[in-house]
C-alpha positions as CSV (number, residue, x, y, z in Angstrom):
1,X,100.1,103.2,136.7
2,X,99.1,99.9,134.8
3,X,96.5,98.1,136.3
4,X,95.7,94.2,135.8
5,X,92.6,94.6,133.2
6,X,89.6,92.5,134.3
7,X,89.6,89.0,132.8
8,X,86.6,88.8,131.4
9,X,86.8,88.7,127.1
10,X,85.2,89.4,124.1
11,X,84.4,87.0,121.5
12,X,83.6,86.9,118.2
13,X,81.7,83.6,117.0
14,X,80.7,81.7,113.4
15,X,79.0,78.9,112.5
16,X,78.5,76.9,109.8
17,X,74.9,74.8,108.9
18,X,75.5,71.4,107.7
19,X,74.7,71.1,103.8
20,X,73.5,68.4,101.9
21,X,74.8,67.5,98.4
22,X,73.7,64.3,96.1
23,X,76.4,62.1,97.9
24,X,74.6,62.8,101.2
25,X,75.9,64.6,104.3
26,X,79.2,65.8,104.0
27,X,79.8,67.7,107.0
28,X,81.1,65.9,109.5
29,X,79.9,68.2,112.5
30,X,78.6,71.5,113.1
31,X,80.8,73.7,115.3
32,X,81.2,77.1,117.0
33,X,84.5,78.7,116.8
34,X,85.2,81.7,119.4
35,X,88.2,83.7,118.4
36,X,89.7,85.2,121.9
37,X,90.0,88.9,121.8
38,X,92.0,90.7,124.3
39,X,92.2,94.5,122.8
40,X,89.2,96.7,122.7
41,X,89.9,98.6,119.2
42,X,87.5,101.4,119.3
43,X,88.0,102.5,122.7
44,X,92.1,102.8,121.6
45,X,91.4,104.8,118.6
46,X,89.4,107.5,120.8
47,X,91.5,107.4,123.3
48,X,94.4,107.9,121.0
49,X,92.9,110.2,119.0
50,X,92.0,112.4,122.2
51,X,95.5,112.5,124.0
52,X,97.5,113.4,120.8
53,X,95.0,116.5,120.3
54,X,95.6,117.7,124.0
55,X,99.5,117.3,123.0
56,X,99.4,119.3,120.3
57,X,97.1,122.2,122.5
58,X,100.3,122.2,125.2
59,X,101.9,123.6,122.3
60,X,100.0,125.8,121.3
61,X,97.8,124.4,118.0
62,X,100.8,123.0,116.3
63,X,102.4,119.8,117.0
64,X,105.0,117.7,115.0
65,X,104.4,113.8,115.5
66,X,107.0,111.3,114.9
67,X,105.1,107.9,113.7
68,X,108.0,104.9,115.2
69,X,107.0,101.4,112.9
70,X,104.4,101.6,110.8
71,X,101.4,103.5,110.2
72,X,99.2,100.9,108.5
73,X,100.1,96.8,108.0
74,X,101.0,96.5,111.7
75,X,100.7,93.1,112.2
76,X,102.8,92.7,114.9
77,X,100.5,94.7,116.9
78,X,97.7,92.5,115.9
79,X,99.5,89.5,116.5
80,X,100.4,90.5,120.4
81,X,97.4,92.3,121.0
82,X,94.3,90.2,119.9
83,X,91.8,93.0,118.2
84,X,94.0,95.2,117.5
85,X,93.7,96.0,114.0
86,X,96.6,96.0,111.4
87,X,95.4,100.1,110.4
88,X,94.2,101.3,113.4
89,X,97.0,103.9,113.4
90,X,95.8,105.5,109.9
91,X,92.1,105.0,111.2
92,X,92.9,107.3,114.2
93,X,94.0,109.6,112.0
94,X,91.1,109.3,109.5
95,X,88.9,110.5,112.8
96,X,91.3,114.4,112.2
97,X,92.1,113.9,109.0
98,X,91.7,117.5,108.1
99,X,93.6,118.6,110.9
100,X,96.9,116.4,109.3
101,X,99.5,116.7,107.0
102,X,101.6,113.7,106.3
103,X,105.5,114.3,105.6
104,X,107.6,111.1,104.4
105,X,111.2,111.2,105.2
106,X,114.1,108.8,103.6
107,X,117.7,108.9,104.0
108,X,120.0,109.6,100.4
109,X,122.1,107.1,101.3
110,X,119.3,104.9,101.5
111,X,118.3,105.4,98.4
112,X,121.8,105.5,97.2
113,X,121.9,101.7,97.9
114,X,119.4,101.0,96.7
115,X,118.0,99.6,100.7
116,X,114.7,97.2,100.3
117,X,112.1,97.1,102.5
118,X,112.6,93.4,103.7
119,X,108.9,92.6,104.1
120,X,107.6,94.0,100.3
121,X,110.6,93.4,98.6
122,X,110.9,97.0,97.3
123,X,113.4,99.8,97.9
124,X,112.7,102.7,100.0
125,X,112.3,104.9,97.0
126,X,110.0,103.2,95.4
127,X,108.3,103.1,99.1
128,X,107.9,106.2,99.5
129,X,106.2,106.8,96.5
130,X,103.3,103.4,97.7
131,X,102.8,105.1,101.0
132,X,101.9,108.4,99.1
133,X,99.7,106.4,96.8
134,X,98.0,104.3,99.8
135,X,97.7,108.1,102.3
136,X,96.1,109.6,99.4
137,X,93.8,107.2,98.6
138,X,92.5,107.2,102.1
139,X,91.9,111.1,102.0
140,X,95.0,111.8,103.8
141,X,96.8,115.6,102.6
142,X,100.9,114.3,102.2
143,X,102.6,117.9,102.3
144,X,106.4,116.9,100.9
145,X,109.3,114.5,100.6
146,X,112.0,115.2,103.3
147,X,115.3,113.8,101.8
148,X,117.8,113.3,105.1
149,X,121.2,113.3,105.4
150,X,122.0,114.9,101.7
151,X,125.6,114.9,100.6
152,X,125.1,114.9,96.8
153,X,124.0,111.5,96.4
154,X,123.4,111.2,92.7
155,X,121.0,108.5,93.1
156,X,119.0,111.0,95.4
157,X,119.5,113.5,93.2
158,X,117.6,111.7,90.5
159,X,114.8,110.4,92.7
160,X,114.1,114.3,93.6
161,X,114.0,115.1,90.2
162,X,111.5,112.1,89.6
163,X,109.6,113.6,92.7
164,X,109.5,117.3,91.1
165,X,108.1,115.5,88.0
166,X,105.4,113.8,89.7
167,X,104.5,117.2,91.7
168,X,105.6,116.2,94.9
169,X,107.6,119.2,96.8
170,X,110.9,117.6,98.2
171,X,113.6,119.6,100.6
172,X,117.1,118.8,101.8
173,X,118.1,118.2,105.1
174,X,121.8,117.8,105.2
175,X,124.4,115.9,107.4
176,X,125.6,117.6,111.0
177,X,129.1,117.1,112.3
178,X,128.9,115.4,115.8
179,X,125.0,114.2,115.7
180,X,123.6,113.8,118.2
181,X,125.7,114.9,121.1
182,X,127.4,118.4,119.8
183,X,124.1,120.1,120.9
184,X,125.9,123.4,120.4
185,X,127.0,122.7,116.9
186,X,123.4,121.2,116.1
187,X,121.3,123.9,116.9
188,X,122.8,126.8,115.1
189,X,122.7,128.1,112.1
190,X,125.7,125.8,110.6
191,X,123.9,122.8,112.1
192,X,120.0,122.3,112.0
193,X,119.7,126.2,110.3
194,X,121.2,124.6,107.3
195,X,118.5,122.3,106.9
196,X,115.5,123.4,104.5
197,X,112.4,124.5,106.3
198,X,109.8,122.5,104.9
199,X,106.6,124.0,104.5
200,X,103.7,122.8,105.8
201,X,99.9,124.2,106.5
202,X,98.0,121.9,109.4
203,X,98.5,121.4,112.6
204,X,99.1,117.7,113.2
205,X,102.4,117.2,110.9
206,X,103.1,113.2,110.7
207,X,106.2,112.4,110.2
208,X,106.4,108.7,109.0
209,X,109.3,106.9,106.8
210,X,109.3,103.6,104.9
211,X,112.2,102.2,107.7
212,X,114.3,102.5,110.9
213,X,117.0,105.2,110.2
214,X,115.4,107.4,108.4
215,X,116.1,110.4,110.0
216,X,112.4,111.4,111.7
217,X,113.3,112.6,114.8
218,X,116.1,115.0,113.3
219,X,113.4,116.0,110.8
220,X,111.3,117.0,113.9
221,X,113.9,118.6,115.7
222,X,115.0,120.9,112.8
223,X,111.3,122.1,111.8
224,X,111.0,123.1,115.4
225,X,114.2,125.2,115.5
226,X,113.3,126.4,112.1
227,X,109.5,127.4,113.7
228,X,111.3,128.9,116.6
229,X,113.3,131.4,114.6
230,X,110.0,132.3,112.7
231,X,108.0,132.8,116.0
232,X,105.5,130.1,115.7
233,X,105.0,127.7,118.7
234,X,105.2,124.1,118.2
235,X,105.6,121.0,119.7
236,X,107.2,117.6,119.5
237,X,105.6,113.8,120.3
238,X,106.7,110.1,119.7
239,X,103.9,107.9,118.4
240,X,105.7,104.4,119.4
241,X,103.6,101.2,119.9
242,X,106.2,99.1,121.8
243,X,107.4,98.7,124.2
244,X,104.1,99.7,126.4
245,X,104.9,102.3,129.1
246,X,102.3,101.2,132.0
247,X,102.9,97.3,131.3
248,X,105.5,96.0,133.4
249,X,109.5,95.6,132.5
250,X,109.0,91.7,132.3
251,X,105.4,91.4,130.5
252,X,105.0,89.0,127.7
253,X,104.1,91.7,125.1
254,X,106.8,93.9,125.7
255,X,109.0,91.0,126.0
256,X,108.2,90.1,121.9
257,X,108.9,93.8,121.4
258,X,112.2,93.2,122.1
259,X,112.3,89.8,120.1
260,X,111.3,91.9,117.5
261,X,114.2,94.2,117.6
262,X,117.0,91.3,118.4
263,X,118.6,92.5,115.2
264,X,119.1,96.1,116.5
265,X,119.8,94.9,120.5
266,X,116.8,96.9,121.9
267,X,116.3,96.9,125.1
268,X,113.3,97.5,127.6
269,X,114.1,99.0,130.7
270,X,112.8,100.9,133.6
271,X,112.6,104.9,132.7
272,X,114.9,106.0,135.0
273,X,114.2,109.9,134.7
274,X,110.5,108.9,134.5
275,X,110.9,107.3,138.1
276,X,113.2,110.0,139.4
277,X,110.6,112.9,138.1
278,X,107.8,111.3,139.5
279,X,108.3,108.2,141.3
280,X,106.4,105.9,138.7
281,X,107.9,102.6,137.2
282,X,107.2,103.0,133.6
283,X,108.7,101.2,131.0
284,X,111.0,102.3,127.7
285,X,113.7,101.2,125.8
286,X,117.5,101.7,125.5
287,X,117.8,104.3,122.5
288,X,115.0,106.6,123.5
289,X,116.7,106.9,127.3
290,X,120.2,107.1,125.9
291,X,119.2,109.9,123.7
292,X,117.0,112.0,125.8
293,X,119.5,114.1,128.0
294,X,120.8,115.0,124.6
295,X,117.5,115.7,123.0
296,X,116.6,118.1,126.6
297,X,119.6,119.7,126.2
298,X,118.6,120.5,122.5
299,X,114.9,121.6,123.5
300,X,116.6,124.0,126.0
301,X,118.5,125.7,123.2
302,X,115.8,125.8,120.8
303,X,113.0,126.9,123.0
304,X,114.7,128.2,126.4
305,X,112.9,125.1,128.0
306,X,112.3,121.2,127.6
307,X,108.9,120.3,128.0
308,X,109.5,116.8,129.0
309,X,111.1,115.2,132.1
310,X,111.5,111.8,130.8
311,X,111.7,110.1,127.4
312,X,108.4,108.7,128.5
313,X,106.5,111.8,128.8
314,X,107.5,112.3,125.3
315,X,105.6,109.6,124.1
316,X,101.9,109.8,123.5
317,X,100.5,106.0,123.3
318,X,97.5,104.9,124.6
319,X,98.0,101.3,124.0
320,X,98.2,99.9,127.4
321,X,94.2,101.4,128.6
322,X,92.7,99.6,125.9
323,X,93.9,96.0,126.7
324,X,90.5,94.1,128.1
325,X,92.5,90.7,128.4
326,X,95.6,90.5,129.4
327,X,95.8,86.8,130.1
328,X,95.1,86.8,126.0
329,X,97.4,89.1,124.8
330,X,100.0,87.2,127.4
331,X,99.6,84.4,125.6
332,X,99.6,85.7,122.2
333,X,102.8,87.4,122.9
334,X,104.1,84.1,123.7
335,X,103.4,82.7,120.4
336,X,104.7,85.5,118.3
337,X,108.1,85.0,121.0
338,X,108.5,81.7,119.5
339,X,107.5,82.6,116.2
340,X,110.3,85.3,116.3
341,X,112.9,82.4,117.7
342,X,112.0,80.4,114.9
343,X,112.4,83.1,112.1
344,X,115.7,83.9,113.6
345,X,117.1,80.3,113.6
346,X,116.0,80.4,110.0
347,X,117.3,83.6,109.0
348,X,120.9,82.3,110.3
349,X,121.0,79.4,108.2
350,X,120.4,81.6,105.5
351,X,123.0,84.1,106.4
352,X,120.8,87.3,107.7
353,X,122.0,87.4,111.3
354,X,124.2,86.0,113.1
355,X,124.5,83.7,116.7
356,X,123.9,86.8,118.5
357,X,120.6,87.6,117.0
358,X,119.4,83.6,117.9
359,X,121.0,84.3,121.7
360,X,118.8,87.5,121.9
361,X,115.6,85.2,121.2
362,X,116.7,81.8,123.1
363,X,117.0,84.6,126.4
364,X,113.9,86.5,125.6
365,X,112.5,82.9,125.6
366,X,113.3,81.8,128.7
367,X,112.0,85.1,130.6
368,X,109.2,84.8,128.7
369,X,109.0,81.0,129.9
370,X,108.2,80.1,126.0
371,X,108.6,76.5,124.8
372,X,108.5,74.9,121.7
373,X,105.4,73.0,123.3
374,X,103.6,76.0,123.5
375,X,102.4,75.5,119.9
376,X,100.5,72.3,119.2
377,X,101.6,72.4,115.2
378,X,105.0,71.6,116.3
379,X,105.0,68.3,118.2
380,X,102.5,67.7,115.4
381,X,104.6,68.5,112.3
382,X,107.7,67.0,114.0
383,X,105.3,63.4,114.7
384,X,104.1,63.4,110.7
385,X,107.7,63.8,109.5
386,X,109.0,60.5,111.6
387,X,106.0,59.0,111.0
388,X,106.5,59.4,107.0
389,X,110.1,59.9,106.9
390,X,109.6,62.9,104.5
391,X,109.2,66.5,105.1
392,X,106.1,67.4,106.7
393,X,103.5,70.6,108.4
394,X,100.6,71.1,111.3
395,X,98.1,73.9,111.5
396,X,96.1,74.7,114.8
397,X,92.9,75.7,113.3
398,X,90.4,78.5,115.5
399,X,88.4,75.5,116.9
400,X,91.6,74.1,118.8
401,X,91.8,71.1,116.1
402,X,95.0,70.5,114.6
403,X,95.8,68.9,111.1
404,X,98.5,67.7,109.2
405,X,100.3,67.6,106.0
406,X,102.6,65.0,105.1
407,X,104.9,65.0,101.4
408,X,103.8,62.9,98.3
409,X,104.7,62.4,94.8
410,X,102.6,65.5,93.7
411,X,102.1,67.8,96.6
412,X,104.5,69.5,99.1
413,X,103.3,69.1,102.6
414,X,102.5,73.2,102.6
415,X,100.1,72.4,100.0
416,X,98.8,69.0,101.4
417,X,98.6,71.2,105.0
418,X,96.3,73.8,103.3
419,X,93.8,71.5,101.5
420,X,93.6,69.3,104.7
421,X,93.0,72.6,106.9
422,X,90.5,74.0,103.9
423,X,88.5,70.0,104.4
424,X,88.3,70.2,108.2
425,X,86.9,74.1,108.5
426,X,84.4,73.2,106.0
427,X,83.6,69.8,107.9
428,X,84.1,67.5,105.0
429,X,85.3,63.8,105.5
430,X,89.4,63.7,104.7
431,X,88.9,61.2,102.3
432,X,87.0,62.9,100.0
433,X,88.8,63.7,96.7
434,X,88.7,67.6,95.6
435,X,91.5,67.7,93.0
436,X,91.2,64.6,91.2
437,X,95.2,63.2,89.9
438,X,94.1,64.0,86.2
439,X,94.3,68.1,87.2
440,X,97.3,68.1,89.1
441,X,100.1,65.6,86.6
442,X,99.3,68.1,83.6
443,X,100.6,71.0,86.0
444,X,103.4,68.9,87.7
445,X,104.2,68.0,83.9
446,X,104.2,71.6,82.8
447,X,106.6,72.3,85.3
448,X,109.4,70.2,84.5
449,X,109.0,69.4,80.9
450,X,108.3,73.6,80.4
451,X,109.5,75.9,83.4
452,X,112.3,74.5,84.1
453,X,111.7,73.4,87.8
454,X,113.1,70.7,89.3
455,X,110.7,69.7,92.2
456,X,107.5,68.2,90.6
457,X,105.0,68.5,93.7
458,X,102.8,72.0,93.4
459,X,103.4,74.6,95.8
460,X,100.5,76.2,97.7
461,X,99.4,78.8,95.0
462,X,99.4,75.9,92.5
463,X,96.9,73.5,94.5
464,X,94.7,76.1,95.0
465,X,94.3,77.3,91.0
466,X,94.3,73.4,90.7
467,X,90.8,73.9,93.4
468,X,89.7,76.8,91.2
469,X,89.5,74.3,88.0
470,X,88.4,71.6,90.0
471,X,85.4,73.8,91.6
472,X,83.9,74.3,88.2
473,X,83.2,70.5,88.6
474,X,82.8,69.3,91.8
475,X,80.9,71.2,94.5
476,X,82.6,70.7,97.3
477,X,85.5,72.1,95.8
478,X,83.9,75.4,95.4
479,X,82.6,74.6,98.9
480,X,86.2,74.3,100.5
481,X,87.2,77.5,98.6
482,X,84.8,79.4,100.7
483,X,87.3,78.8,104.1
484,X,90.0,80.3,102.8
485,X,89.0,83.6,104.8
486,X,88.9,81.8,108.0
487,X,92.7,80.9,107.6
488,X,93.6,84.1,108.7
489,X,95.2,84.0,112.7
490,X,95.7,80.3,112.1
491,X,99.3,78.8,113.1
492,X,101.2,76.8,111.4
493,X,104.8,74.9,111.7
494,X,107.1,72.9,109.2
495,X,109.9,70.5,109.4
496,X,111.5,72.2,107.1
497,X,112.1,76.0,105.0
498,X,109.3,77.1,103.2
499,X,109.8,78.1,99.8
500,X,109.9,81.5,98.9
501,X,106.5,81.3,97.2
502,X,104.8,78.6,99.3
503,X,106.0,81.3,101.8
504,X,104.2,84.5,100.7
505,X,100.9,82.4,99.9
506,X,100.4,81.6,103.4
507,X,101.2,85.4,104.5
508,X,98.5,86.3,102.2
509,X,95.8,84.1,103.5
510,X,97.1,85.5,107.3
511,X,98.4,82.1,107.7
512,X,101.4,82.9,110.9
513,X,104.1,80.0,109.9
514,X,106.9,78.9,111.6
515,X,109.7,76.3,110.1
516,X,112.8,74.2,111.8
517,X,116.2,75.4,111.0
518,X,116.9,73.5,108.0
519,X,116.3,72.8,104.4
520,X,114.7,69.5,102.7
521,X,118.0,69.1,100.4
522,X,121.6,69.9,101.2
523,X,122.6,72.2,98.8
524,X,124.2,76.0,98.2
525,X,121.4,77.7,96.5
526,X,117.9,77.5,97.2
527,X,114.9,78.6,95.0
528,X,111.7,76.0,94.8
């Protein structure tokens, strides 16, 4: 059962020295910035590590794992749970690496339309093919391509022809008439003995996919039944992050789980076969507890018995030991809640969800007891805009400071935001000039008279090229260019949409930005 963690955290700390240049002292102060950590990392990966190898020995040496979200770049994780890192999944895995093979599963008719991966920009074919790249490069062995739910898709016909090219083995699982509650259909030879048995040599088998639908689960199910006709004994686990079983229903961090998921309508609730089996509260959500009298029925027929009493004792995360804080990851939680809010109130404007995905968030909200106040930047942003009458942007910086970025003739107030933030973490007076006018009009001029743009002022990207050329020059340029790193975990909020490449800048420097609902000029079409 969860326990409250002790309070007591860790912190990391840096400092900067004040410098002297031939205009005198420019830093303005020294300081000491502590960054609030709330997840111990290295005791989760051995813990992890540990429980998913005693899973695999209750089956006997060989045990399929079904990776839910994602197996690297898991930044929600590090957002709600403060020292978390973005790869830990991948770097437990590193610590058996020998012991895994990796399988990637995609749906044809995900590849048949072409589906992108909304956070790269990329379609899941072309997915696939970057997470075998990225698991290779890190040493791990990727056994085959698992193409789900085959019909004849030519589109999937041609990207297992590309796959055969490249040397990658691929197999066809196919479609099953009354999936997933005709367990008598399913397992037998017309349902999951149709499927190709994919072969594979180690005795960890991830099963990952570049999105949701994939098909992973059926993947899992129909290697077992095809093992089980073949006399080897294996097992199936759920690797899923979120919600946490041994938090409570109501906690902050699974509470942004389930902002998260407002476009799918995931729920948390109470395990009710969990508490029934053994009279412990733990906590799961909606699909895996609809699903799992269905997926016991299935284990019956496939192996005479199901080893699980509960869609919780399916699951194998450790998550919920390692938190050291929990009054830290509370409150992060609570920012990436409103974050989430905000993202959905922009994403309806733009016509990627609708009210009910906004509802979802205003209700997760108020359990959560979130405000808009909770985040300094926003009072802030909102106070520079009236105060200017133009669009405008505040970033709460590690040492609790927050600064400002107001709209000029030249510079949008993202870019004006990030050269004010850049000033402040490398302590130097705000009135000192960095970018001189005579760099920045020859690139605003470029753009019009040249590019074609219509908006004059330099996006974020743009300033800091402009700081590049300018630190060839002026020392405290180069000086400024050396905080970029410390950027990353800052918050930031704007009055208005971002543009799109304003946008990915600050997700590259770690930058976590939040914008109002609305857009500087009515129009139809958006772009810069």
């Amino acid at each position: 059962m969860w326990k409250k963690p002790r309070e007591k955290s860790k912190k990391r700390l840096f400092s900067r020295r004040p410098q002297v240049y031939n205009k005198g002292v420019i830093f303005v102060e020294k300081r000491d910035i502590a960054v609030k950590i709330g997840f111990d990392n290295d005791k989760y990966l051995a813990l992890q590590a540990e429980h998913i190898k005693e899973r695999r020995s209750q089956f006997g040496g060989k045990l399929y794992l079904e990776f839910g979200g994602k197996l690297f770049d898991d930044y929600h994780a590090s957002r709600v749970l403060p020292g978390f890192q973005p790869d830990s999944k991948i770097r437990m895995l590193a610590t058996m690496r020998e012991e895994v093979e990796i399988v990637v599963a995609i749906c044809a008719g995900d590849i048949e339309k072409s589906k992108i991966r909304g956070d790269l920009g990329i379609s899941y074919d072309e997915d696939v093919l970057r997470l075998i790249d990225v698991f290779r490069e890190l040493g791990f062995y990727v056994g085959s391509v698992v193409i789900t739910r085959y019909a004849g898709q030519s589109a999937a016909d041609a990207f297992i022809k590309r796959l055969t090219a490249l040397g990658i083995r691929s197999y066809k699982h196919y479609p099953i008439s009354g999936y997933p509650s005709g367990v008598s259909h399913i397992v037998s030879e017309e349902g999951l003995g149709k499927n190709e048995y994919i072969e594979t040599s180690r005795s960890v088998v991830v099963v990952t996919a570049p999105g949701p639908g994939s098909g992973k689960m059926a993947t899992c199910l129909s290697q077992l039944y095809h093992e089980h006709k073949r006399g080897i004994r294996a097992g199936y686990a759920k690797y899923e992050t979120f919600p946490i079983w041994n938090l409570p229903l109501k906690h902050p961090v699974n509470l942004a789980y389930e902002a998260a998921t407002a476009d799918l309508n995931d729920v948390n609730m109470i395990d009710p076969f969990h508490l029934e089996a053994y009279g412990e509260t733990t906590v799961n959500y909606n699909r895996d507890v609809e699903i799992f009298p269905v997926l016991a029925a299935m284990f019956e027929k496939i192996q005479g018995q199901c080893p699980y009493k509960s869609p919780t004792d399916m699951g194998v995360n450790m998550a919920g030991f390692a938190i050291v804080d929990d009054a830290v990851c509370q409150q992060a939680s609570r920012m990436e809640i409103l974050r989430r809010y905000y993202a959905g109130a922009v994403d309806r404007i733009k016509g990627k969800c609708d009210d009910s995905v906004v509802t979802k968030l205003e209700m997760v909200m108020q359990q959560s007891g979130v405000t808009p106040e909770l985040c300094p930047a926003v009072q802030a942003s909102l106070d520079k805009a009236a105060e200017t009458g133009a669009p405008a942007g505040a970033m709460v910086l590690p040492d609790g400071a927050v600064v400002t970025g107001k709209t000029s003739s030249l510079l949008g107030p993202s870019a004006a935001l990030l050269l004010n933030a850049l000033k402040h973490l490398a302590g130097i007076r705000h009135d000192l000039e960095l970018i001189p006018a005579s760099v920045i009009e020859p690139i605003s001029t470029m753009k019009i008279d040249y590019l074609g743009h219509r908006n004059p002022r330099l996006h974020s990207d743009e300033v800091l090229i402009a700081l590049t050329i300018s630190a060839l020059s002026n020392p405290l340029a180069a000086l400024v260019q050396q905080q970029l790193k410390n950027l990353r975990g800052c918050e930031a909020h704007f009055t208005v949409i971002l543009s799109e490449e304003d946008a990915k800048l600050y997700h590259r420097l770690g930058i976590r930005v939040s914008c109002e609902p609305k857009y500087e000029i009515r129009k139809l079409y958006h772009k810069d």
